[in-house]
MARKOLPA-729267 format. One record per residue: residue number from 1; residue in one letter; z, x, y of N, C-alpha, C, O, CB in turn. Coordinates in nm, 3 decimals, decimal comma. Atoms other than C-alpha are relative to their C-alpha. Glycine has a CB too. Layout:
// MARKOLPA-729267
num_residuo_n_pz_n_px_n_py_ca_pz_ca_px_ca_py_c_pz_c_px_c_py_o_pz_o_px_o_py_cb_pz_cb_px_cb_py
NUM_A_Z_X_Y_Z_X_Y_Z_X_Y_Z_X_Y_Z_X_Y
...
END
This chain:
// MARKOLPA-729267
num_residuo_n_pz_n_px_n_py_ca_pz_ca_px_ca_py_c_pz_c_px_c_py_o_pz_o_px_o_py_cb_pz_cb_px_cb_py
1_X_-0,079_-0,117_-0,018_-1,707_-3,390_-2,401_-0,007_0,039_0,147_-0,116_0,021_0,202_-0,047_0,114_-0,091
2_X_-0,037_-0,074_-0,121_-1,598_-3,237_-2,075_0,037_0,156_0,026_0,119_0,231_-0,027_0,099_-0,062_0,036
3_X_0,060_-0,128_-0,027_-1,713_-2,935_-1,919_0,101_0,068_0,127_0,095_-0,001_0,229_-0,172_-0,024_0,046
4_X_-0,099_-0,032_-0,121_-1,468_-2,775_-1,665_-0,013_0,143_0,070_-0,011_0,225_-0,022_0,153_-0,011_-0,054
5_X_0,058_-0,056_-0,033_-1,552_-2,512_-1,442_0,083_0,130_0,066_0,109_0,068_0,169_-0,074_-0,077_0,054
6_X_-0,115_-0,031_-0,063_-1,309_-2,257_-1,297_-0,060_0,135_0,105_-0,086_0,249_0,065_0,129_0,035_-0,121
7_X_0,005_-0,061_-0,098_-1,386_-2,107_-0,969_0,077_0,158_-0,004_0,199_0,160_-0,024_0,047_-0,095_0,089
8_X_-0,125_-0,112_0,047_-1,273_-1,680_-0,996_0,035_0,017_0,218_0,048_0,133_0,259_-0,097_0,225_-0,135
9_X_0,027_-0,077_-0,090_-1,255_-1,697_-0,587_0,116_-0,125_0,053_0,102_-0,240_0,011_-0,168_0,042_0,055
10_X_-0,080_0,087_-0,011_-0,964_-1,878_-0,444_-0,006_-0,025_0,149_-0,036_0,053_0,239_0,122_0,034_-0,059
11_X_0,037_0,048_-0,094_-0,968_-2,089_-0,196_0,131_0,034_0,125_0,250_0,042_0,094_-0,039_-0,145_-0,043
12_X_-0,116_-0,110_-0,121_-0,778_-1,928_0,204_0,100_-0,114_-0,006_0,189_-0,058_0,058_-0,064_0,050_0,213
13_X_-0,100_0,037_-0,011_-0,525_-2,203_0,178_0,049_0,032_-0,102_0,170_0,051_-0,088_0,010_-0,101_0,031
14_X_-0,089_0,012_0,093_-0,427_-2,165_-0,126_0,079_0,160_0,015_0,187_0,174_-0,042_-0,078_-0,042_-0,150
15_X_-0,069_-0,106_0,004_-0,347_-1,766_-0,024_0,126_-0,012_0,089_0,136_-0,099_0,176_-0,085_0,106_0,033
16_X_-0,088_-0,020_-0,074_-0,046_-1,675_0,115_-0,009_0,127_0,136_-0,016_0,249_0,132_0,093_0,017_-0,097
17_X_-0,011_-0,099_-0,106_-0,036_-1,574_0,501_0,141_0,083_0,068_0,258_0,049_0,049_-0,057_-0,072_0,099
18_X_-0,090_-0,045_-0,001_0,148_-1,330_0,652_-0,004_0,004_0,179_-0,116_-0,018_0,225_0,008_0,118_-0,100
19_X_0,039_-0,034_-0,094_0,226_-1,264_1,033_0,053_0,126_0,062_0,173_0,143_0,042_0,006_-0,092_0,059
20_X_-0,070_-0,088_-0,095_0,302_-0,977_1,245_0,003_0,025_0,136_-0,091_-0,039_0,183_-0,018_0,091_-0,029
21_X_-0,063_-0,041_-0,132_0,407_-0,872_1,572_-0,018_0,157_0,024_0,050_0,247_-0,026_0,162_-0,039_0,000
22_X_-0,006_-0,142_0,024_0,267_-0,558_1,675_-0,093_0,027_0,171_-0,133_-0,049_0,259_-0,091_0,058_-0,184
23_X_0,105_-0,075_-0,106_0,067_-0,335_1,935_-0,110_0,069_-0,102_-0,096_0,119_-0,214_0,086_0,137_0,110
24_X_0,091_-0,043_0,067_-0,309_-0,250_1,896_0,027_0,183_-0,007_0,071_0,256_0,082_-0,136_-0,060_0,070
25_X_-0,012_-0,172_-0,086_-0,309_0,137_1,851_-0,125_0,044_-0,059_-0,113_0,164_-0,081_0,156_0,133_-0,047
26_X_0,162_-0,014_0,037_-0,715_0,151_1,719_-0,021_-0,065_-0,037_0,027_-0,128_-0,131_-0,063_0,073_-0,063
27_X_0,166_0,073_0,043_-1,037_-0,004_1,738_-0,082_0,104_0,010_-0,092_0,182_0,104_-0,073_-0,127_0,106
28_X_0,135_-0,082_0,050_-1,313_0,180_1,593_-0,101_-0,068_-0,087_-0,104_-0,087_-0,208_0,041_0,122_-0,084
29_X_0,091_-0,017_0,125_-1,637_0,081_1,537_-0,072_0,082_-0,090_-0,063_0,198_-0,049_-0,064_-0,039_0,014
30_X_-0,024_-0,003_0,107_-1,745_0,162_1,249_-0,215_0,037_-0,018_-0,274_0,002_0,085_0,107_-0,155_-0,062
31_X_0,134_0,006_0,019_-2,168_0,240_1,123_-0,025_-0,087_-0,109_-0,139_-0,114_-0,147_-0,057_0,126_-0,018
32_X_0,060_0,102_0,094_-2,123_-0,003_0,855_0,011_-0,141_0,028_0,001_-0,232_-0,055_0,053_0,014_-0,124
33_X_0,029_0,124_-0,025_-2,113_-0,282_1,069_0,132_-0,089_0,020_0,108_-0,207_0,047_-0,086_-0,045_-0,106
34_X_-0,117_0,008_-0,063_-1,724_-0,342_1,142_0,088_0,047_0,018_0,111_0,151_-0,043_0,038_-0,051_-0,012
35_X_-0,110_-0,044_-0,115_-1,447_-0,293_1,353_0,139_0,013_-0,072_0,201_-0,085_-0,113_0,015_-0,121_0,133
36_X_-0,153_-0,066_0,049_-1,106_-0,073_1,218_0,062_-0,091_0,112_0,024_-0,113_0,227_0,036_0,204_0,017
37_X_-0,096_0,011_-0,130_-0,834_-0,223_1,386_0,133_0,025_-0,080_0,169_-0,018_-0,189_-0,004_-0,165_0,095
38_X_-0,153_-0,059_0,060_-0,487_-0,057_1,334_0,084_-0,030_0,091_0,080_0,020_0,203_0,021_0,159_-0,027
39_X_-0,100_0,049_-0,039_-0,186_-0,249_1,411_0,172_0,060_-0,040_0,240_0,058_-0,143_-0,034_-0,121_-0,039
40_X_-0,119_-0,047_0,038_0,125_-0,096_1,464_0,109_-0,066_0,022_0,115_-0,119_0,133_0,017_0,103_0,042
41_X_-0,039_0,119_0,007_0,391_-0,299_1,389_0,202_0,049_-0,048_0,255_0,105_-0,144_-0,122_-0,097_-0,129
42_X_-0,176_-0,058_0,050_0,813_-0,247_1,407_0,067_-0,049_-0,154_0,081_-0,171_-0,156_0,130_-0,078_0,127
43_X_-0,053_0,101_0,100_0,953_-0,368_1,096_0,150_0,077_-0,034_0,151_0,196_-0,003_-0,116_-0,022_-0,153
44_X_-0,095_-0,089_-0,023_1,345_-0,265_1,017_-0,012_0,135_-0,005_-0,083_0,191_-0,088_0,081_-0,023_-0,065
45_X_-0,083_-0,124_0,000_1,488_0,056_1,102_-0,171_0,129_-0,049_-0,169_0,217_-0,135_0,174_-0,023_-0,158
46_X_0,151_-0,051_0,053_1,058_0,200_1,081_-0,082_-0,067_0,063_-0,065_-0,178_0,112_-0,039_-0,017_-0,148
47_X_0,081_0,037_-0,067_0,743_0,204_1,212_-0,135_-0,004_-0,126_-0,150_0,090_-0,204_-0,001_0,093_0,134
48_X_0,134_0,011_0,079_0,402_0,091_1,006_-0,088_-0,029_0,082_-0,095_-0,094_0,186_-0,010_-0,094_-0,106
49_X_0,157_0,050_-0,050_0,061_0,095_1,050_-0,083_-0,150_-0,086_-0,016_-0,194_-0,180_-0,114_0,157_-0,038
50_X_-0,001_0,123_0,082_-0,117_-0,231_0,902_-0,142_0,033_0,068_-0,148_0,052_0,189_0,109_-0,155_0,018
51_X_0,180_-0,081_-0,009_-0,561_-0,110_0,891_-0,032_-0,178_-0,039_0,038_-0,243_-0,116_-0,077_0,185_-0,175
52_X_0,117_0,131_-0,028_-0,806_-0,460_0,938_-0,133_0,057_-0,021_-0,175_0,121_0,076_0,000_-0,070_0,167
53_X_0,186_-0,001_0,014_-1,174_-0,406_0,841_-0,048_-0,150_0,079_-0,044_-0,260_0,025_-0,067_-0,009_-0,213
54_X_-0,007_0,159_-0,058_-1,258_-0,689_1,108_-0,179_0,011_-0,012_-0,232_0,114_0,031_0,092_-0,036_0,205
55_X_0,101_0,017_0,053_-1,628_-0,810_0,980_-0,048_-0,112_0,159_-0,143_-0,108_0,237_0,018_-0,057_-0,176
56_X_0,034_0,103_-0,107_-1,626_-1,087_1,238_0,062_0,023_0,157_0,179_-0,008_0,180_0,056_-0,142_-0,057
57_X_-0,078_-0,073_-0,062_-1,585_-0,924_1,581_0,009_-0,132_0,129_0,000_-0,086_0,243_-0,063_0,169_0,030
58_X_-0,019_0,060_-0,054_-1,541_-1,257_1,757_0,161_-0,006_-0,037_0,233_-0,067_0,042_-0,091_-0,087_-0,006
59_X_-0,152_0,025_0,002_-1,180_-1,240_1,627_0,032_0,085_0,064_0,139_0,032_0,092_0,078_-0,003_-0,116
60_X_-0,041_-0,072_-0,064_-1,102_-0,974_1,818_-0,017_-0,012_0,167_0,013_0,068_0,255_-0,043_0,094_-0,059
61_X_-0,001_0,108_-0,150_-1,174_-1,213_2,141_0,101_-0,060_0,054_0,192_-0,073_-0,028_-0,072_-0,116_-0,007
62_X_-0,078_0,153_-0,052_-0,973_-1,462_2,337_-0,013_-0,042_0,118_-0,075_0,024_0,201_0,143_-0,006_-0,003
63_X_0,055_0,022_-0,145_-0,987_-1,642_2,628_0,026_0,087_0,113_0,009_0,020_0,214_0,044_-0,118_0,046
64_X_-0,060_-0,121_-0,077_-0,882_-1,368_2,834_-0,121_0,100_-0,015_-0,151_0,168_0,084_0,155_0,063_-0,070
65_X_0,126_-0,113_0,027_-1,207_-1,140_2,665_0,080_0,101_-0,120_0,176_0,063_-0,187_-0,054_0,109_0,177
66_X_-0,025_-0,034_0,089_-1,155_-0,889_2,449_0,089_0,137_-0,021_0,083_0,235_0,053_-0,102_-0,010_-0,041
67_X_-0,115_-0,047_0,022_-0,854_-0,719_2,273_-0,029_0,144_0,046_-0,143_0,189_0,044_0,050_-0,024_-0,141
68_X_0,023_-0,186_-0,031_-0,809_-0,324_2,387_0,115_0,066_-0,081_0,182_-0,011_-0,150_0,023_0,059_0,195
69_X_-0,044_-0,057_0,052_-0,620_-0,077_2,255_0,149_0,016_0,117_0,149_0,030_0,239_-0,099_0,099_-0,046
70_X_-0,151_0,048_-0,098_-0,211_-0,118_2,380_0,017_-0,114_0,028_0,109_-0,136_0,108_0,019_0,049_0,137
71_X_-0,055_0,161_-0,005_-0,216_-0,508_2,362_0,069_-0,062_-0,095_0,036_-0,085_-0,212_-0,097_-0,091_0,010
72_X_-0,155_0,083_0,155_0,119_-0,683_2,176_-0,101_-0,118_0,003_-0,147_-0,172_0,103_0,250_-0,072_0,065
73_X_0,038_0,139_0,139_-0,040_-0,963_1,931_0,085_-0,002_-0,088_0,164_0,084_-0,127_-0,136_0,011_-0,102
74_X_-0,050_0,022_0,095_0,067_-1,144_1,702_-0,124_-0,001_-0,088_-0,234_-0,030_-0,042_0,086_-0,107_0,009
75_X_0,158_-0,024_0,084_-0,194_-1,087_1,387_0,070_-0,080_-0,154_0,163_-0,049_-0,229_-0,067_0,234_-0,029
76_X_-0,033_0,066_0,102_-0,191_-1,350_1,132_-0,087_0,044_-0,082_-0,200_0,064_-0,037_0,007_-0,129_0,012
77_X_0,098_-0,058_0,079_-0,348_-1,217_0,811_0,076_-0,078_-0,175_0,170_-0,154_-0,194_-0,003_0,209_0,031
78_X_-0,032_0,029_0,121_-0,355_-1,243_0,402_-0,082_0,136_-0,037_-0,161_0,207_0,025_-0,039_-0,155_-0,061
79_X_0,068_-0,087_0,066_-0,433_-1,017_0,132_-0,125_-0,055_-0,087_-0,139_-0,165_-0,140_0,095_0,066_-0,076
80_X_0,123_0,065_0,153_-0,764_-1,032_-0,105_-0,014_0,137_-0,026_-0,055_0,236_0,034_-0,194_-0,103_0,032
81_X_-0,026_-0,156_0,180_-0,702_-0,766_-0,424_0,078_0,076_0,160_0,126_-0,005_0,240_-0,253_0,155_-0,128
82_X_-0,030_-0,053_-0,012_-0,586_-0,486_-0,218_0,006_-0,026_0,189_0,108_-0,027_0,258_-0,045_0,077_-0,089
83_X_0,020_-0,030_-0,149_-0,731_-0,499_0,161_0,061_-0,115_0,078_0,076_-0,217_0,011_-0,157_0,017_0,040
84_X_-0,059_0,086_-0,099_-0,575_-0,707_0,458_-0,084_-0,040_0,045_-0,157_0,055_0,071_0,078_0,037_0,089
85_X_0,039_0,074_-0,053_-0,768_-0,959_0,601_0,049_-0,106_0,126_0,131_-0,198_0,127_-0,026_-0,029_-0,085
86_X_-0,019_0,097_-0,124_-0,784_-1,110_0,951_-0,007_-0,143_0,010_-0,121_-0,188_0,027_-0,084_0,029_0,084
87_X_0,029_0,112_-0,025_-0,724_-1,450_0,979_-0,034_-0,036_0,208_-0,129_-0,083_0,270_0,131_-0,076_-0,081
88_X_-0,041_0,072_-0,112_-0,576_-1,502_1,341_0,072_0,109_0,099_0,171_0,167_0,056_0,097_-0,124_-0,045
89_X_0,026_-0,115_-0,092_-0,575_-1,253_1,650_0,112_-0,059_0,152_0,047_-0,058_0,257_-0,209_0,016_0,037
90_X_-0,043_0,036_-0,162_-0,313_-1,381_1,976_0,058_0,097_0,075_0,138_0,187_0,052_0,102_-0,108_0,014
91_X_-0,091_-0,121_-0,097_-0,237_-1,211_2,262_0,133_-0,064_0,034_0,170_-0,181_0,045_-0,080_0,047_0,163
92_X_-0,192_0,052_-0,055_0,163_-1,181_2,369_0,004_0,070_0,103_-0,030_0,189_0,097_0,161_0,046_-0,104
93_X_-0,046_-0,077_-0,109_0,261_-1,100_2,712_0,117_0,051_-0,042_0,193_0,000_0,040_0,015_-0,069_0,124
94_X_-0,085_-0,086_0,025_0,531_-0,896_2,574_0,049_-0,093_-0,172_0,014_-0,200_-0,223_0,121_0,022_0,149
95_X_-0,091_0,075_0,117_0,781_-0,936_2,236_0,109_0,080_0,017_0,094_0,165_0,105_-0,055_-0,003_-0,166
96_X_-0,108_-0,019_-0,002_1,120_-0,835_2,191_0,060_0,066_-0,107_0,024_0,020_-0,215_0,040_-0,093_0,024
97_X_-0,043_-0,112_0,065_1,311_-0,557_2,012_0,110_-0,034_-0,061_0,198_-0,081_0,012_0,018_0,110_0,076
98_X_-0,145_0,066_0,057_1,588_-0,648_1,775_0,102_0,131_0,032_0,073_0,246_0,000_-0,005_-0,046_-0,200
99_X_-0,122_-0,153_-0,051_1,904_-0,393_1,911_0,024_0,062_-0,176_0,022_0,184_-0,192_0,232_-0,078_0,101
100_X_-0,075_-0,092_0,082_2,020_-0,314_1,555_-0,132_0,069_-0,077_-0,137_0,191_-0,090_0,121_-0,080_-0,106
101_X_0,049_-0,053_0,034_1,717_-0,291_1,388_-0,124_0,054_0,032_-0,181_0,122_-0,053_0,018_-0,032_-0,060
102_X_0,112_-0,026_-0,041_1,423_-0,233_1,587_-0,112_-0,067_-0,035_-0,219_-0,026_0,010_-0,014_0,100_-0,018
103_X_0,047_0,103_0,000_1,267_-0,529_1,460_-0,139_-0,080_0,107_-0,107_-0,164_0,191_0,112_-0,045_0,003
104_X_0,069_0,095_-0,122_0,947_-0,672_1,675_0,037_-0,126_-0,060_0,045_-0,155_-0,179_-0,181_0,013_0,030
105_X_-0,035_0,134_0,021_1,052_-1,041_1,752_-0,088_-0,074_0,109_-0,123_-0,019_0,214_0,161_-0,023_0,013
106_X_0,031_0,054_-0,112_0,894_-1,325_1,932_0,112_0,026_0,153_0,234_0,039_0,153_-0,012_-0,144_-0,050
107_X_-0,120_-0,006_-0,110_1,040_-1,293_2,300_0,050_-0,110_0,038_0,001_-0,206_-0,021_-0,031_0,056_0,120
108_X_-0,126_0,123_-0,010_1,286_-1,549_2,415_0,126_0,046_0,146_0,184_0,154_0,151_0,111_0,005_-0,197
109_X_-0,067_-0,012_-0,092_1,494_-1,584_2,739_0,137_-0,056_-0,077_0,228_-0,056_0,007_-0,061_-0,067_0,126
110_X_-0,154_0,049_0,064_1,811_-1,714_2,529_0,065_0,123_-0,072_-0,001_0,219_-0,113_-0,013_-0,134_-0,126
111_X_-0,025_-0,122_0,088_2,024_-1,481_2,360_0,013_-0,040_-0,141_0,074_-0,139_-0,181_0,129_0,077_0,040
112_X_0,038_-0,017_0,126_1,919_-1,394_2,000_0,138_-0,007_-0,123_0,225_0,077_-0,140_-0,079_0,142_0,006
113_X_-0,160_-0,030_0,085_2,200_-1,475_1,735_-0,056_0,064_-0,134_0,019_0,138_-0,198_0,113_-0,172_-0,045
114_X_0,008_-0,050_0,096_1,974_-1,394_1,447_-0,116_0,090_-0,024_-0,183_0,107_0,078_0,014_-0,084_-0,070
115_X_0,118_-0,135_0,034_1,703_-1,115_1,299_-0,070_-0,005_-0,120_-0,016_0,060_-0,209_0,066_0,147_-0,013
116_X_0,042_-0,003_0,156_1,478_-1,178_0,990_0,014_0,125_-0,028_0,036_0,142_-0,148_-0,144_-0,047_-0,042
117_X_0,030_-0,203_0,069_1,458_-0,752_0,956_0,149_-0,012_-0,043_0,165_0,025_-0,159_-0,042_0,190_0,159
118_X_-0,113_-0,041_-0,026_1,838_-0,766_1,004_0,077_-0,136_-0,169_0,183_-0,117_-0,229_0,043_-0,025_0,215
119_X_-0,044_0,105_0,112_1,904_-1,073_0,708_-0,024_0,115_-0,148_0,029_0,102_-0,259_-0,128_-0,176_0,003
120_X_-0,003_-0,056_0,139_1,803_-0,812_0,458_0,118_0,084_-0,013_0,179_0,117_-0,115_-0,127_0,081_-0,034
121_X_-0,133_-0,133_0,017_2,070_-0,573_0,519_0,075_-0,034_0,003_0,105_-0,130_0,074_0,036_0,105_0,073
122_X_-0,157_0,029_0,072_2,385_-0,567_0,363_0,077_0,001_0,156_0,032_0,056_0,257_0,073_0,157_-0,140
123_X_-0,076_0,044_-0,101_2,663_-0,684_0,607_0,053_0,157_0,070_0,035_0,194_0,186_0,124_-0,111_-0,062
124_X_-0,097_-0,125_-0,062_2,864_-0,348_0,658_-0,106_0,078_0,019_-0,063_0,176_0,080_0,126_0,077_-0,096
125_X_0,109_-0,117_-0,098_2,537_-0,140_0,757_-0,025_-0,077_0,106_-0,091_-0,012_0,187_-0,164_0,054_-0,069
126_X_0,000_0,040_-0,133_2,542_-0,406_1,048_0,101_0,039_0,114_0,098_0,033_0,237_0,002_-0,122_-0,011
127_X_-0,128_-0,016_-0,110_2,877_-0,301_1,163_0,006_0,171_0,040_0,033_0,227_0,146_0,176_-0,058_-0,086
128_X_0,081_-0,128_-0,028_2,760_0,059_1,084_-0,060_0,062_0,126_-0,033_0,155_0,202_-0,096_-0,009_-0,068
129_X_0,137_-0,024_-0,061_2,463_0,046_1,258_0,086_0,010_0,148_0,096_0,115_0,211_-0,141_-0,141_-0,026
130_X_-0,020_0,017_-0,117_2,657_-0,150_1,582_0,114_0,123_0,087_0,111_0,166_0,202_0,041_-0,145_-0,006
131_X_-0,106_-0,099_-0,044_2,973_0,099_1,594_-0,086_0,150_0,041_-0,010_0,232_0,091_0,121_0,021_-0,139
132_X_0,028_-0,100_-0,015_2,720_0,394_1,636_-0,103_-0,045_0,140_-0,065_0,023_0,236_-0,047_0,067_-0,135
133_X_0,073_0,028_-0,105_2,459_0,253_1,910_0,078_-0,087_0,107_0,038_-0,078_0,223_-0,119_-0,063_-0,049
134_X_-0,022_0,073_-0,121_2,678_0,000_2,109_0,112_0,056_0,052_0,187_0,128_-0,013_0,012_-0,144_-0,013
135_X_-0,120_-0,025_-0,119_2,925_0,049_2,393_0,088_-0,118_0,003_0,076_-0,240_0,015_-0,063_0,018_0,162
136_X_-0,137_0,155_-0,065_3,256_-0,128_2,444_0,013_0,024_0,160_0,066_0,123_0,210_0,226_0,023_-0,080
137_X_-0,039_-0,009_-0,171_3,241_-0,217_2,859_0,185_-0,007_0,046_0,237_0,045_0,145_-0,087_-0,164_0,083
138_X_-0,130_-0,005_-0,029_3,615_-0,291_2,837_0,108_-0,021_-0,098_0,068_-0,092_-0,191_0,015_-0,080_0,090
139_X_-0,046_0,058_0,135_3,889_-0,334_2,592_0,159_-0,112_0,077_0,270_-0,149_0,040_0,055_0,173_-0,142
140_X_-0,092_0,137_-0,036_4,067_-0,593_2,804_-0,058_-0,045_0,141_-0,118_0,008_0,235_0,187_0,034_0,015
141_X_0,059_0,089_-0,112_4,008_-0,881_3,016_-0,013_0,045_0,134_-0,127_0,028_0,177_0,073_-0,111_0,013
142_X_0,011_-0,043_-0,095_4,086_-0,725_3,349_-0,068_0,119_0,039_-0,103_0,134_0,156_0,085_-0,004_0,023
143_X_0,115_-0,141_0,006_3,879_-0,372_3,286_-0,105_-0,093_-0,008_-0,211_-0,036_0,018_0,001_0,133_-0,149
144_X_0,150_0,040_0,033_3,609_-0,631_3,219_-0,047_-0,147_0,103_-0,131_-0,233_0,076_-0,009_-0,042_-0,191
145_X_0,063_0,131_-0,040_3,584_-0,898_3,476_-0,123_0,041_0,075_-0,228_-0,024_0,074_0,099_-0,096_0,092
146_X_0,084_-0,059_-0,097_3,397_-0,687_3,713_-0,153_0,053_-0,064_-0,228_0,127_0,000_0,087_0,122_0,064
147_X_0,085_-0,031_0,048_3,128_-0,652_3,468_-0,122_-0,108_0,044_-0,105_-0,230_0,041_0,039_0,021_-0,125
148_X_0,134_0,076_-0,096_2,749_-0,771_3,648_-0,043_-0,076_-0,144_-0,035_-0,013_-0,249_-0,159_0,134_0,091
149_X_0,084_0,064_0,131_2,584_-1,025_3,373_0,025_0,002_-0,140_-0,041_-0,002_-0,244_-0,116_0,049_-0,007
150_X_-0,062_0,011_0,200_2,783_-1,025_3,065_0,113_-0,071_-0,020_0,207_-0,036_0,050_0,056_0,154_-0,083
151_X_-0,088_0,092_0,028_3,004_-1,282_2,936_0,084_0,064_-0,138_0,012_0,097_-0,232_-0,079_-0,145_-0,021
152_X_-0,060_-0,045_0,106_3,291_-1,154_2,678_0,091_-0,049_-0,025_0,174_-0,035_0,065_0,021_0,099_-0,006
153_X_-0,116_0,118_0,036_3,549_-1,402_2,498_0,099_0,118_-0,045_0,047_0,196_-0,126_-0,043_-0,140_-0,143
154_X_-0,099_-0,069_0,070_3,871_-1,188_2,418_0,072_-0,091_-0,121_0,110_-0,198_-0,073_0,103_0,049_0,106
155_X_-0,068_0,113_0,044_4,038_-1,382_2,114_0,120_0,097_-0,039_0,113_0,214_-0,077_-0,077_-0,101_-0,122
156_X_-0,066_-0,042_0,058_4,395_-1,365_2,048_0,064_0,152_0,063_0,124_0,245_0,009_-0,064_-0,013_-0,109
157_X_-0,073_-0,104_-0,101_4,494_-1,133_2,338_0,105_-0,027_0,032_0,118_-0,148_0,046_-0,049_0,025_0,116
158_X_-0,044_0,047_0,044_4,798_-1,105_2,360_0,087_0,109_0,151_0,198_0,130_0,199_-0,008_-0,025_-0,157
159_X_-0,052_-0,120_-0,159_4,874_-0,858_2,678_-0,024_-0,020_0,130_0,014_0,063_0,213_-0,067_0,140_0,010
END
């Protein structure tokens, strides 16, 4: 007969990680022996906090020394039962703001065609959103050549 054994503690690959994009906004230690760290973090159209009980305060290192309070990371983590857990701590010399939704994004010198925050929302709160925050520089080719650093295709002009 065979005896089979079943582990109740699951093993970190098998959890699912998550990452974010955020600024530190507290470290506090702590008298029971670790370090709060509260990551604030854009996610659409809102701002969250995301609390770390960091046990191991070498994650809160890097080659650079150690994290302060106002440094963009990216903070790779998972859940166990309820609390967030630190896997993975990097520093970012900056990240990048999605225009419609306020989105933190990796930064990127190319221009951005798409937005994971912005894939959840229904199509017509995109056109919403853009008709209330953006500016038209010209509404024809010649009002708009004289524009410094912006490229704009007219289609189907017809004037």
């Amino acid at each position: 007969f065979i005896l089979l054994f079943a582990s109740p503690v699951l093993s970190h690959s098998l959890m699912s990680t998550h990452t974010s994009l955020g600024e530190i906004a507290k470290l506090e230690v702590t008298d029971w022996g670790y370090v709060k760290m509260v990551l604030s973090v854009n996610i659409p159209f809102k701002a969250v906090n995301i609390s770390f009980n960091v046990f191991d305060k070498m994650k809160l290192r890097d080659e650079e020394g150690k994290f302060a309070i106002g440094d963009c990371v990216k903070a790779d983590y998972h859940y166990k039962e309820k609390f967030t857990q630190l896997d993975e701590l990097t520093r970012m010399v900056r990240f990048d703001s999605c225009p419609i939704c306020y989105c933190n994004l990796e930064a990127t010198d190319a221009q951005r065609i798409d937005c994971p925050g912005c894939v959840t929302m229904n199509e017509d709160e995109h056109k919403d959103r853009i008709s209330e925050k953006m500016q038209l520089l010209g509404s024809s080719l010649e009002q708009y050549k004289f524009s410094a650093g912006y490229k704009l295709e007219f289609l189907g002009e017809d004037k």
